[in-house]
C-alpha positions in Angstrom: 0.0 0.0 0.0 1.4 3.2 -1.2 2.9 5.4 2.2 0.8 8.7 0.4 -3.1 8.9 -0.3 -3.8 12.7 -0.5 -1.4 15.4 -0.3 -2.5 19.4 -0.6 -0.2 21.7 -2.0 -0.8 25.7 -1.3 1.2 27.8 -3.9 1.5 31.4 -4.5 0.3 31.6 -8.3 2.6 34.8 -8.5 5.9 32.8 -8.1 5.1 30.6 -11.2 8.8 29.6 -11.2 9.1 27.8 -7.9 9.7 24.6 -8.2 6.9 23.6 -5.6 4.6 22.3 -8.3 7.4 19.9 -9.9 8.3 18.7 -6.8 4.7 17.9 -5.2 3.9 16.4 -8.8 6.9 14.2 -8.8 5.8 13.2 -5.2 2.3 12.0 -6.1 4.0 10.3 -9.1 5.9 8.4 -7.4 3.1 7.5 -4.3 0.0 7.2 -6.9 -1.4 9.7 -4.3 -4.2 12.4 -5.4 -2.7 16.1 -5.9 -4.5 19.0 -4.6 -2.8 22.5 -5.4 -5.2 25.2 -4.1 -3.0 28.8 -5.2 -4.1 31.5 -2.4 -4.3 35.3 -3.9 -3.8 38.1 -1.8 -5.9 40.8 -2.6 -4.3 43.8 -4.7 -4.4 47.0 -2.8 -4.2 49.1 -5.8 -7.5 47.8 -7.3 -9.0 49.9 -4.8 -7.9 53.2 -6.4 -10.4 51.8 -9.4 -13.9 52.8 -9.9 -16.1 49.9 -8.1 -17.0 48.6 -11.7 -13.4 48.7 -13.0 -12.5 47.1 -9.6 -14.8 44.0 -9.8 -13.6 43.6 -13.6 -9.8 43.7 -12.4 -10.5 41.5 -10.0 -12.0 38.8 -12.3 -9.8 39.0 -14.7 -6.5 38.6 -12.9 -8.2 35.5 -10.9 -9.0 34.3 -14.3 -5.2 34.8 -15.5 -4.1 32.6 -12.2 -6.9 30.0 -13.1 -6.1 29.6 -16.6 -2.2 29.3 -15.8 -3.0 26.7 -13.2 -5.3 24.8 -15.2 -2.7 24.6 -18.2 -0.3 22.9 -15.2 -3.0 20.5 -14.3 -3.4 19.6 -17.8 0.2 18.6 -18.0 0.1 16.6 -14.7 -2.7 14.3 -15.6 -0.8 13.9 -19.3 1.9 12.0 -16.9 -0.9 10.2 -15.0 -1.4 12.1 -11.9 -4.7 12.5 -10.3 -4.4 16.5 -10.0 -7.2 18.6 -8.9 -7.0 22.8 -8.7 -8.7 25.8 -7.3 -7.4 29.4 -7.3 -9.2 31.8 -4.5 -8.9 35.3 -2.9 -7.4 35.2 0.5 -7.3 37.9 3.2 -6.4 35.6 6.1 -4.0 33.1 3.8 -3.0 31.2 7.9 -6.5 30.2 8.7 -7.5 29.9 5.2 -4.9 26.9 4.8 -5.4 25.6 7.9 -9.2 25.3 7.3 -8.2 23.4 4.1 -6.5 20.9 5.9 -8.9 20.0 8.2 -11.2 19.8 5.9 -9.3 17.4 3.4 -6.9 15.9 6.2 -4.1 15.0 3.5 -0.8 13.3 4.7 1.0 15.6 3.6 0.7 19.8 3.2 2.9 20.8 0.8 4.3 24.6 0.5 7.4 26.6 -0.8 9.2 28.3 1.9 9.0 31.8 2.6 11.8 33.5 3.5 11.0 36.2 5.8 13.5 39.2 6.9 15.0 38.6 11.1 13.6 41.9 11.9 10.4 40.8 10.1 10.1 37.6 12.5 11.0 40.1 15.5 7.6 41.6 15.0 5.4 39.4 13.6 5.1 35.4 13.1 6.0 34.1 9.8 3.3 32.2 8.1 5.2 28.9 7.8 6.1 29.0 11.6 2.6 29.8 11.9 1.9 26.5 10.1 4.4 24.7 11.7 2.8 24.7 14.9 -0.8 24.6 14.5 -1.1 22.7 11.2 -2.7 18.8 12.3 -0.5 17.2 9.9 2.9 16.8 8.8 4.5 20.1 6.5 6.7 19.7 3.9 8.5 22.6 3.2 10.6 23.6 -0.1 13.5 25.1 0.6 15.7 23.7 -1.9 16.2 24.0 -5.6 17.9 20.3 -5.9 16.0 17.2 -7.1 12.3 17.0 -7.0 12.1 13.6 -6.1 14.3 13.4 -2.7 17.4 10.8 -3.0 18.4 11.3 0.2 16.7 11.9 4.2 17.8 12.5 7.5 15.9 12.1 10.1 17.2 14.7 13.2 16.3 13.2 16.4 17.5 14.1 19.8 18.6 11.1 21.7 19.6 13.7 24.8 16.6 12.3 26.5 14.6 9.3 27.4 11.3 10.7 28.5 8.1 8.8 26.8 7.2 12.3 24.8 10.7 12.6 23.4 10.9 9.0 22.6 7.5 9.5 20.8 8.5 12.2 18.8 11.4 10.2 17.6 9.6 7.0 16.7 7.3 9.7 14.2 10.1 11.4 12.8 11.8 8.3 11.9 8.4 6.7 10.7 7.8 9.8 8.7 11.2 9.6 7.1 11.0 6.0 6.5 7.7 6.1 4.9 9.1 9.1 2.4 12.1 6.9 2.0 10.4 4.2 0.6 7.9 6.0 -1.6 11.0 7.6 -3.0 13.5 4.5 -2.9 15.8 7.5 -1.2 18.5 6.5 1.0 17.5 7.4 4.9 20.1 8.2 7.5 20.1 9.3 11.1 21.4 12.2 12.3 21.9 13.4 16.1 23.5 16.8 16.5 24.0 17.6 20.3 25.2 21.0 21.8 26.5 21.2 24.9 25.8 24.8 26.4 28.6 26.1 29.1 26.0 26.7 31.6 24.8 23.7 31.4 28.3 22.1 32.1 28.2 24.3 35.0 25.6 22.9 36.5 26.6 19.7 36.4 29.9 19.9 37.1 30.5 18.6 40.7 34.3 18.9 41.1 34.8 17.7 37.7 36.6 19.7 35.0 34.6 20.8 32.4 36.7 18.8 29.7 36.3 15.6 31.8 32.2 16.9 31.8 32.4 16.9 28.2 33.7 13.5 27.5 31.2 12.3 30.2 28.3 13.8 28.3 29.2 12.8 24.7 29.9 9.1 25.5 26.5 9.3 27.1 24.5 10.8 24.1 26.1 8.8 21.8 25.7 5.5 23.8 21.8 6.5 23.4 22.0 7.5 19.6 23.8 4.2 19.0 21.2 2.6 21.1 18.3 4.5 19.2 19.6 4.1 15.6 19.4 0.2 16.6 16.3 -0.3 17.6 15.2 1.0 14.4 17.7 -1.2 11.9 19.9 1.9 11.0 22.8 0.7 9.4 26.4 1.8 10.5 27.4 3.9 7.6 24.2 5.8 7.8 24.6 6.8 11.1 25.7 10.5 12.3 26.5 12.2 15.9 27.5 15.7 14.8 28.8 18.2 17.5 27.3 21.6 17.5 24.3 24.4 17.5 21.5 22.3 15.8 20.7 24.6 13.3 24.3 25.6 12.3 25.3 21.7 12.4 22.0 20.5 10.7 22.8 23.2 7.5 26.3 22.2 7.3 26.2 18.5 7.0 23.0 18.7 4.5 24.9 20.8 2.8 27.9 19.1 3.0 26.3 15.9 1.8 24.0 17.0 -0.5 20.7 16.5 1.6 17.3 16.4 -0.1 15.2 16.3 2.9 15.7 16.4 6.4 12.8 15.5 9.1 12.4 17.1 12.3 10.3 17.4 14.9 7.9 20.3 15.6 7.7 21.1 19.3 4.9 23.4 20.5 6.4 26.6 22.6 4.7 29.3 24.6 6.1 32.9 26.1 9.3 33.7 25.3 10.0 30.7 23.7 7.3 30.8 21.0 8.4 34.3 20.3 12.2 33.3 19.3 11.0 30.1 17.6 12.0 26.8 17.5 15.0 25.1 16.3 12.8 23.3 13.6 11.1 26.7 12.6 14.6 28.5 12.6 16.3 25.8 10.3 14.0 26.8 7.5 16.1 29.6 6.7 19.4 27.8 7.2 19.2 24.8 5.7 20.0 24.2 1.4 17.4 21.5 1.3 14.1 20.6 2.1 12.2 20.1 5.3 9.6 17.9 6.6 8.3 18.9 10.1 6.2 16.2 12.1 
């Protein structure tokens, strides 16, 4: 049975360039799953300076230039056997809006180019996709890379740091999720555990040691635990990877480094402070060359 049923793409029908189409088309190829690609369009401002009549005629007729361009790429989807269906709508919330489509459909998959928003930008107000990221009910894929549209190879990030039920959950569904792509894919999947090991934190634990001795303590326990973890789930030597560093710096450097299609990460769900500087996951989208898939 294929790992995919239903996946919804949302596209912005200005950026008729992005790649998000070929690569949620090559997807569905591959799974025999149903496309949905729903293109969201922000209302123009300038209409407004228009005559009521001359607005209402504007207004058609650039939805009809975004309808007729998207039903030209449907047409070419279902020539390579894909089960495509479109629609092409005004938006003036765009976050609820796609969150309403997904519970409504409830597709394995939403689908969405990144959008690369400015730091002072996120200072003041949340990005759509980290918006998405932790209220959407199912797993995101995010395109952030320009590489391959079907994926070759997927790391799953887990954090082996602790043994708690939750984190141990979370693991089991990032490394489900990445299997499951894997296969639909034939990709290669490896596992990836980057650690960071904050001075402070040394501090704290230190009782008499040095914080060198500290160290060595802590890394032959995490990677005891991502040894542990990578076995349980059949993970082959040579596609194992305990990387030392700042998630987000480590994560973009070894995809980079080894030409990563996708990576798969958790989405953890923050409050106060901590919702307001935003995840590692949700920071990582502007780091990392590659693709992400957030469970």
């Amino acid at each position: 049975m294929s790992q995919y049923q239903s996946l919804l793409l949302v596209i912005n029908p200005a950026l008729r360039r992005s790649p998000a189409i070929s690569h949620a088309a090559a997807l569905a190829k591959a799974s025999g799953a149903t496309l949905h690609i729903v293109a969201l369009v922000k209302s123009l401002d300038i209409l407004w300076l228009l005559e009521e009549g001359d607005r209402e005629k504007a207004r058609a007729n650039y939805l009809q230039d975004h309808r007729d361009w998207l039903k030209y790429q449907a047409g070419n989807l279902r020539d390579r056997g894909i089960d495509v269906t479109v629609e092409v709508a005004w938006s003036d919330d765009m976050k609820q809006e796609i969150l309403d489509l997904v519970t409504e459909m409830m597709p394995d998959l939403l689908i969405k180019q990144v959008q690369h928003e400015s730091l002072l930008k996120r200072a003041f107000f949340t990005p759509l996709d980290w918006h998405l990221l932790r209220h959407c009910p199912v797993p995101v894929y995010l395109l952030g890379g320009a590489g391959q549209a079907l994926p070759r190879k997927i790391v799953a990030a887990v954090d082996a740091s602790a043994s708690d039920p939750v984190n141990d959950q979370l693991n089991k569904r990032i490394i489900d999720q990445a299997t499951a792509m894997a296969i639909q894919c034939d990709a290669e999947l490896h596992l990836l555990y980057a650690y960071d090991i904050s001075q402070e934190y040394l501090e704290e634990l230190g009782e008499g040691l040095t914080v060198s001795e500290l160290t060595k303590e802590l890394r032959r326990e995490f990677e005891s635990a991502y040894i542990d973890l990578a076995k349980r789930y059949g993970v082959p030597a040579e596609r194992r990877h305990f990387v030392v560093g700042h998630p987000v710096a480590a994560l973009s450097e070894f995809a980079d480094a080894q030409h990563v299609d996708v990576i798969v990460m958790g989405r953890v769900q923050y409050h106060g402070l901590d919702k307001l500087l935003g995840s590692t996951t949700e920071h990582i989208l502007y780091q990392v060359p590659c693709n992400l898939l957030a469970v």
